[in-house]
DRENDREN-857683 format. One record per residue (C-alpha): x, y, z; residue in one letter. Coordinates in steps of 0.05 Angstrom, whole numbers. Each point is the difference from the previous one (the first is absolute). Last residue first. Example, Ala and Ser with C-alpha at 12.3 -4.5 7.8 and 13.67 -1.06 7.14 Angstrom:
2
R      c1      c2      c3  rest
R     273     -21     143     S
R     -27     -69      13     A
//
This chain:
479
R      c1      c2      c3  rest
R     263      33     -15     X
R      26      42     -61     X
R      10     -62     -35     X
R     -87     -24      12     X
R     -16      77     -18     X
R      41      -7     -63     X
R     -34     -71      -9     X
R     -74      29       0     X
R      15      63     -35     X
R      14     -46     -62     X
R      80       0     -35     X
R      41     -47      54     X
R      55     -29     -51     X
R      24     -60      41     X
R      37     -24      66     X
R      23      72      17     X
R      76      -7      19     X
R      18      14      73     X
R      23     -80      16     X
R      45      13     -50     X
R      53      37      35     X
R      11      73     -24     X
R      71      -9     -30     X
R      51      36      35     X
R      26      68      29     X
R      54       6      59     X
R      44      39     -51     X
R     -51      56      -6     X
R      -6       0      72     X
R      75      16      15     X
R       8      55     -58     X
R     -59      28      27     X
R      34      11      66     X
R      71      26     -38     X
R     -52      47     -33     X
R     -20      29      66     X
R      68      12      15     X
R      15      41     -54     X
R     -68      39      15     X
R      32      15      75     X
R      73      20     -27     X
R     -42      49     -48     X
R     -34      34      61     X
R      63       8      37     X
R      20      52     -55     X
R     -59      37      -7     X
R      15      59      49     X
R      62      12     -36     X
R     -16      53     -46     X
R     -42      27      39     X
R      56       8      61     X
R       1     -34      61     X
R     -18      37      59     X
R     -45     -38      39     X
R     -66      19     -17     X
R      29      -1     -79     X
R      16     -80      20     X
R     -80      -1      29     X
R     -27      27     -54     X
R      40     -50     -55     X
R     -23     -56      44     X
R     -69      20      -3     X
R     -11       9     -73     X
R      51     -53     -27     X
R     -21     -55      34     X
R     -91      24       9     X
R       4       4     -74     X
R      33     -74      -8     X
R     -40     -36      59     X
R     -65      31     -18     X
R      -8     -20     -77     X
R      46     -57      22     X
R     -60     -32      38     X
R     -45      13     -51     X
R      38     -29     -62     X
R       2     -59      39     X
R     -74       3      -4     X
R      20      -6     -70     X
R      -1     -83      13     X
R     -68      -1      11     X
R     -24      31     -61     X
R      52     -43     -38     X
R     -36     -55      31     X
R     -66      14     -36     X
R      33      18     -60     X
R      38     -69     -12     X
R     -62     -29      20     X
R      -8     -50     -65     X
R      79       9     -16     X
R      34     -49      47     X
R      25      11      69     X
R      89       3      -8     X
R       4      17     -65     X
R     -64      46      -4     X
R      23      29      59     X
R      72      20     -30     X
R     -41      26     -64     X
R     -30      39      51     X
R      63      25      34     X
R      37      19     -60     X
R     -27      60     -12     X
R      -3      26      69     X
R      71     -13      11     X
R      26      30     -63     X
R     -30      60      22     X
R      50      -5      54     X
R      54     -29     -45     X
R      -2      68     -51     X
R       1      44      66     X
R      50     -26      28     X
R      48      11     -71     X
R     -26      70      -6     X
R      10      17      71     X
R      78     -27       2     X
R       1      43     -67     X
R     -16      58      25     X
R      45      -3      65     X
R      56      -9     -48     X
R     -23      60     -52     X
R      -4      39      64     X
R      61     -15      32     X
R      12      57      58     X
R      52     -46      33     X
R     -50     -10      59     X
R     -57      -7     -39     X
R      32     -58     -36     X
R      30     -34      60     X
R     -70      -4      24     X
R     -34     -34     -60     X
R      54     -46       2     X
R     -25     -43      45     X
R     -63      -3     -29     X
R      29     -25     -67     X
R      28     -59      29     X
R     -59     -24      33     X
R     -46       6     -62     X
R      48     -40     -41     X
R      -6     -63      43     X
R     -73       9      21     X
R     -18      20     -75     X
R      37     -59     -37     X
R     -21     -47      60     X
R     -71      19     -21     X
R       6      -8     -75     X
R      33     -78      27     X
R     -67     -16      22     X
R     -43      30     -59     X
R      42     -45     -47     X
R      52       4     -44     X
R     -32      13     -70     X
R     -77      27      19     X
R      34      37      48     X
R      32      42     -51     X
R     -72      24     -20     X
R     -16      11      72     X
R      67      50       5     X
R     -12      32     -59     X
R     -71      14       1     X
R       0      33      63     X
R      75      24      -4     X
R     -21      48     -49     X
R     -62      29      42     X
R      43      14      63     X
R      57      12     -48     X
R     -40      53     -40     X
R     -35      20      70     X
R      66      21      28     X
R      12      42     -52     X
R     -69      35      14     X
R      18      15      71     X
R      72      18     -19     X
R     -22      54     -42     X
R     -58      22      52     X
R      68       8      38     X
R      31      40     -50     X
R     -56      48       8     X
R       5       4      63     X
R      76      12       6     X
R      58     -39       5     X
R      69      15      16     X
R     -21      63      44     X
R     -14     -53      61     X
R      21     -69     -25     X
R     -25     -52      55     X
R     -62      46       8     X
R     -22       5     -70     X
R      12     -72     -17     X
R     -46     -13      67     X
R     -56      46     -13     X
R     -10     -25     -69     X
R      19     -75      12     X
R     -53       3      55     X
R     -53     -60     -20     X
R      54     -26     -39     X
R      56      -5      46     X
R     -49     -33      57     X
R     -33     -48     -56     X
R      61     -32     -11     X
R      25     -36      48     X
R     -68      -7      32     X
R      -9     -41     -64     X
R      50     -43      -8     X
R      -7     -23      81     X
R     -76       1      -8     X
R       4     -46     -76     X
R      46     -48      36     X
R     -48      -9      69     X
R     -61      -5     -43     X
R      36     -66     -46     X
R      19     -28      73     X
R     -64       9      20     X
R     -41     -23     -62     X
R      59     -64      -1     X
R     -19     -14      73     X
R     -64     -21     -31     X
R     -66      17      40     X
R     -15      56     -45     X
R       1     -38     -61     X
R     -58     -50      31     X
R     -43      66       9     X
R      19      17     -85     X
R     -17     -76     -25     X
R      70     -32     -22     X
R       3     -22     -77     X
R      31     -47     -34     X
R      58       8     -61     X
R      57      23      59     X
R      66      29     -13     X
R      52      -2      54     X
R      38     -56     -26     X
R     -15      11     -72     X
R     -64     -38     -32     X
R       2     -54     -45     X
R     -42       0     -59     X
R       7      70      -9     X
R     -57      29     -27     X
R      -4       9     -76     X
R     -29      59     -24     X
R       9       3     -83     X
R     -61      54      -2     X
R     -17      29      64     X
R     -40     -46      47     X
R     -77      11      16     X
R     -26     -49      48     X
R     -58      55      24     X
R      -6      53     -48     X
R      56      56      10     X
R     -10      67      37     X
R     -14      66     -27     X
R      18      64      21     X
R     -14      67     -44     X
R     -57      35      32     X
R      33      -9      72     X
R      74      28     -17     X
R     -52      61     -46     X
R     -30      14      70     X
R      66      12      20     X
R      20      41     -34     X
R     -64      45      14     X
R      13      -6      70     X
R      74      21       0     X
R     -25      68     -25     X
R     -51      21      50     X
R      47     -26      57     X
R      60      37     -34     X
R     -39      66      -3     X
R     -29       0      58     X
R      66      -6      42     X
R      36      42     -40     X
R     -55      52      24     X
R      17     -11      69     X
R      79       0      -5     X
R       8      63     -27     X
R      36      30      55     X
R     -50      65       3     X
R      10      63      27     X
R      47      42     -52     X
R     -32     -56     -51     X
R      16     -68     -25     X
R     -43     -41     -49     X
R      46       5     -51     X
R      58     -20      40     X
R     -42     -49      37     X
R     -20     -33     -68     X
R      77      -1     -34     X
R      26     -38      72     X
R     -68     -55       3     X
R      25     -11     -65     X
R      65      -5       0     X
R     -12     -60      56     X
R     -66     -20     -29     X
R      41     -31     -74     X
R      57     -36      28     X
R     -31      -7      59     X
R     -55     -43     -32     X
R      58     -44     -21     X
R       3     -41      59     X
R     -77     -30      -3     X
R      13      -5     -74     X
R      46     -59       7     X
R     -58     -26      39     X
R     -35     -56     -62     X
R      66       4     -43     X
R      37     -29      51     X
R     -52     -48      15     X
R      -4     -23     -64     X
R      79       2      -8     X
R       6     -46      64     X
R     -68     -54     -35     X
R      38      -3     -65     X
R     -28     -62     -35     X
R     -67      10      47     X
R      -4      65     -36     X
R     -72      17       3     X
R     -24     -35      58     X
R      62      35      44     X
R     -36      65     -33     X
R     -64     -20      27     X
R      28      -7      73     X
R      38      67      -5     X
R     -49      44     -27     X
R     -40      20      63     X
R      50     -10      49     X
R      28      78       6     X
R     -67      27     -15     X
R     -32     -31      62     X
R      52      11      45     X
R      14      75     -27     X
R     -71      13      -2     X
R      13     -19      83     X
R      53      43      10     X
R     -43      54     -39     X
R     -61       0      45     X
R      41     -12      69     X
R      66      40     -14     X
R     -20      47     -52     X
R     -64      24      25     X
R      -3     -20      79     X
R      67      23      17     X
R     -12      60     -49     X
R     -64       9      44     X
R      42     -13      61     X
R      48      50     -18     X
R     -42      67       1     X
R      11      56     -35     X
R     -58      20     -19     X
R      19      15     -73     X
R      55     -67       5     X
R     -48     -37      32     X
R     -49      12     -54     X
R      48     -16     -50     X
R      13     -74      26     X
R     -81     -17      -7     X
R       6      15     -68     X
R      67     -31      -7     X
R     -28     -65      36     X
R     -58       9     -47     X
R      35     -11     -58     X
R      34     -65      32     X
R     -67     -26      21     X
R     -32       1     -58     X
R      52      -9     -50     X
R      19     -75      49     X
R     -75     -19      -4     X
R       1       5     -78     X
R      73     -45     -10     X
R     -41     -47      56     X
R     -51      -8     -43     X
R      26      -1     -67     X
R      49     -57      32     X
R     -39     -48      18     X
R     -57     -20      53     X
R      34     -59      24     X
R      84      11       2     X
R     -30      73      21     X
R     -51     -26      60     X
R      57     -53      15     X
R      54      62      11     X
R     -49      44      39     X
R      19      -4      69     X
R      80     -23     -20     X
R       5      67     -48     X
R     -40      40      45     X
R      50     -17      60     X
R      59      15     -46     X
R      -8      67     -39     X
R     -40      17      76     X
R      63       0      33     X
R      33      33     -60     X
R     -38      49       4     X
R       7      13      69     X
R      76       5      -3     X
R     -11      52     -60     X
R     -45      39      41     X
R      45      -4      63     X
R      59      34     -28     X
R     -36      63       4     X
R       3      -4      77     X
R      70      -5      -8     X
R      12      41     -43     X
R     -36      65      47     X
R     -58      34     -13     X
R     -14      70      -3     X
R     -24      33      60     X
R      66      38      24     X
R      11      15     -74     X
R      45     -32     -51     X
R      35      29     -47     X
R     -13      45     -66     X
R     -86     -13       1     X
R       3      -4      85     X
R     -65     -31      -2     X
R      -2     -43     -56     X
R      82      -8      10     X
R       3     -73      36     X
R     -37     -20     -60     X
R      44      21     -49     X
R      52     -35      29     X
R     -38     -76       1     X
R     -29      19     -65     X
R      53     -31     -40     X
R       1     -65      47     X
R     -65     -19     -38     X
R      45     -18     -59     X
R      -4     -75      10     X
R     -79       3      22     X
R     -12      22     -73     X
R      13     -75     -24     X
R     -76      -2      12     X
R      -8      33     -64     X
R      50     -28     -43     X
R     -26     -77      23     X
R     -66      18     -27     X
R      15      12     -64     X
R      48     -41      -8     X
R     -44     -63      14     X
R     -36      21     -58     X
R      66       0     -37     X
R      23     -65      24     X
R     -71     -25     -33     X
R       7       5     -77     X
R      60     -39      -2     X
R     -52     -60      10     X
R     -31       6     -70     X
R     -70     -23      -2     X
R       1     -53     -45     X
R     -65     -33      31     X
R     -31      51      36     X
R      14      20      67     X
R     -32      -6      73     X
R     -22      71      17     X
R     -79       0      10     X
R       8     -68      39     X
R      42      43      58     X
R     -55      46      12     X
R      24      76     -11     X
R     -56       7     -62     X
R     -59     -31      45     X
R       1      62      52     X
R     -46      -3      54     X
R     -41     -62     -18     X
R      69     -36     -16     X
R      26      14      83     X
R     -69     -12      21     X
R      -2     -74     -30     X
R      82     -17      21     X
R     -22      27      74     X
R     -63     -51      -9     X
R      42     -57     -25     X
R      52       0      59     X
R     -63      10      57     X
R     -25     -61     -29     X
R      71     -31     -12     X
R       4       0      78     X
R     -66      -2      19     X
R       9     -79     -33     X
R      56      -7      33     X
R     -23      10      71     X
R     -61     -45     -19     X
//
């Protein structure tokens, strides 16, 4: 009887979600025979460019303790490290809405969740820009961290699942090509967001409120083309000359592992625990790379070549997306890791020595080269799952796993924010105040490094016993 409510109350949300709007149901966008599957990177593009926005945030940061103060900062304005917050919170809710709502988008499709994710991420500008005229942080708490954190969830996994169906000869390139967008939307919002608050700017005015509007108004409408242009394969369709391997590599499964069986695995963990240690080694420099290259080269480099370094820093971020995952498809997503954690250490270290000898093309490069491998993380991470669990709830888990995504969305901000404020408290010098804070994310890699190597096959005792495909038997494997 349980059950059977169960797949009642299943059927009835699937009912009111096609009465509301039919066109974003997932039946209305399974392709055509000889649809052409290059066709669908771009729509996931679309909306990958958009959210990829949260990279430059960290070029209002200054401005915004100024909205007050216009030239410097008032005794009301706010300070950076209650700024830093929003992009912390963000990606808190990047990763909880991701693992809430990752079986509702593996389920209801991608035009769904691509139209959910414009929604919400337009109105988390909307809602953004009225804290900035009232000046109140909560509501910019509440609009870009909690409304667009979570279009940023949504958005962020809506394409990757169906592009893994796509290219199941290249599942790391799919999946680079799926979020390599994600880490070129800097590339574009970071000069930008710059060129709008210039024009926007007045003897009393920052700028930032009606950039605000502006980009929410006009990241909607791309992506509302993302969701117009998805498609997804037929069921059993394999590209032309597909043959899978007849014997699978160590790591690489042909079964399947239902998404709440994943998550008992020590492989999820371990698999959470690397993407957390790349990640909050990265995310920290990114989120502030403005601010920070500014203030650990004072009269060296300016604002504007700061927003430079933003959007450079996207190329790689973006570049090393599909790069990365694509060479992972040739030496494995296991050995991609131990590239990054072995590489990654090394050029931590020396992101010190290069501030202190005044090296900026040095420390440039070190943040290029980071960069590339953490976006190289995220890309390779769900072909990684789909190794390791199987491809049927490849985006389910994926969800899950960006919680980790969460956890270093606080732990990298909160690093370099709060130990950089309490080195200037004592004395040291801007330039300097970062220093201990690389040491830390070297570290964190050597921990990765550690549970990456610790990874195995997912025993077989998890594997789904057949192809469950009624409500009946996905409630049953959910119990």
């Amino acid at each position: 009887m349980e059950k059977e409510e169960k797949v009642a109350r299943l059927d009835s949300a699937e009912q009111f979600s096609k009465s509301i709007i039919p066109i974003l149901d997932r039946s209305r966008t399974v392709a055509k025979p000889g649809f052409n599957r290059w066709l669908v990177p771009p729509a996931a593009l679309c909306v990958h460019l958009c959210i990829g926005q949260a990279y430059a945030f960290s070029v209002f940061n200054l401005p915004m303790t100024k909205l007050q103060g216009i030239n410097e900062s008032a005794a009301g304005d706010w300070k950076l490290t209650e700024l830093g917050w929003i992009f912390s919170i963000a990606m808190v809710f990047l990763g909880l809405s991701a693992a809430i709502f990752g079986r509702w988008v593996e389920e209801g499709g991608p035009r769904k969740a691509m139209f959910t994710a414009g929604v919400l991420w337009a109105s988390g500008f909307f809602v953004s820009a009225l804290g900035v005229k009232f000046h109140n942080i909560w509501l910019i708490y509440f609009g870009y961290g909690f409304l667009g954190g979570c279009a940023l969830g949504i958005g962020y996994i809506s394409p990757v699942s169906t592009l893994i169906k796509w290219f199941p000869d290249r599942p790391g390139m799919a999946t680079g090509m799926a979020i390599m967008g994600f880490g070129g939307g800097a590339m574009i919002a970071s000069p930008l967001s710059v060129w709008l608050m210039a024009k926007f700017a007045t003897a009393t005015d920052v700028g930032v409120l009606n950039t605000f509007i502006t980009l929410g108004c006009v990241y909607f409408l791309f992506m509302m083309v993302g969701a117009t242009l998805v498609r997804v394969p037929a069921k059993d369709w394999k590209p032309d000359g597909y043959v899978a391997p007849a014997q699978p590599k160590k790591l690489i499964t042909t079964n399947s592992v239902h998404v709440y069986d994943a998550i008992k695995t020590p492989q999820f963990w371990l698999v959470w625990i690397v993407l957390c240690a790349n990640t909050t080694a990265g995310i920290g420099v990114l989120g502030q790379a403005s601010a920070m290259s500014q203030e650990m080269f004072p009269g060296v480099i300016t604002p504007v070549a700061a927003a430079g370094l933003v959007g450079l820093m996207s190329i790689f971020n973006m570049g090393g997306r599909f790069c990365w995952a694509t060479v992972s498809d040739f030496i494995g997503r296991k050995n991609t890791y131990f590239t990054f954690f072995i590489l990654g250490i090394c050029l931590y270290i020396t992101v010190p020595f290069a501030a202190g000898i005044g090296n900026v093309p040095l420390f440039v490069f070190c943040f290029l080269i980071i960069v590339s491998m953490y976006g190289g993380g995220f890309s390779t991470v769900p072909a990684y799952l789909k190794d390791l669990f199987g491809v049927r709830y490849v985006g389910a888990i994926h969800g899950f796993v960006l919680t980790a995504w969460s956890a270093a969305g606080i732990f990298g901000p909160v690093l370099i924010n709060y130990i950089r404020e309490y080195n200037i408290n004592h004395g040291i010098a801007q330039a300097q105040a970062y220093n201990v804070t690389m040491y830390i994310m070297a570290g964190l890699l050597g921990l990765g490094f550690v549970c990456n190597l610790l990874i195995k096959a997912v025993d077989k005792r998890h594997h789904l016993k057949a192809e469950a495909t009624s409500g009946a038997e996905l409630a049953a494997a959910a119990e």
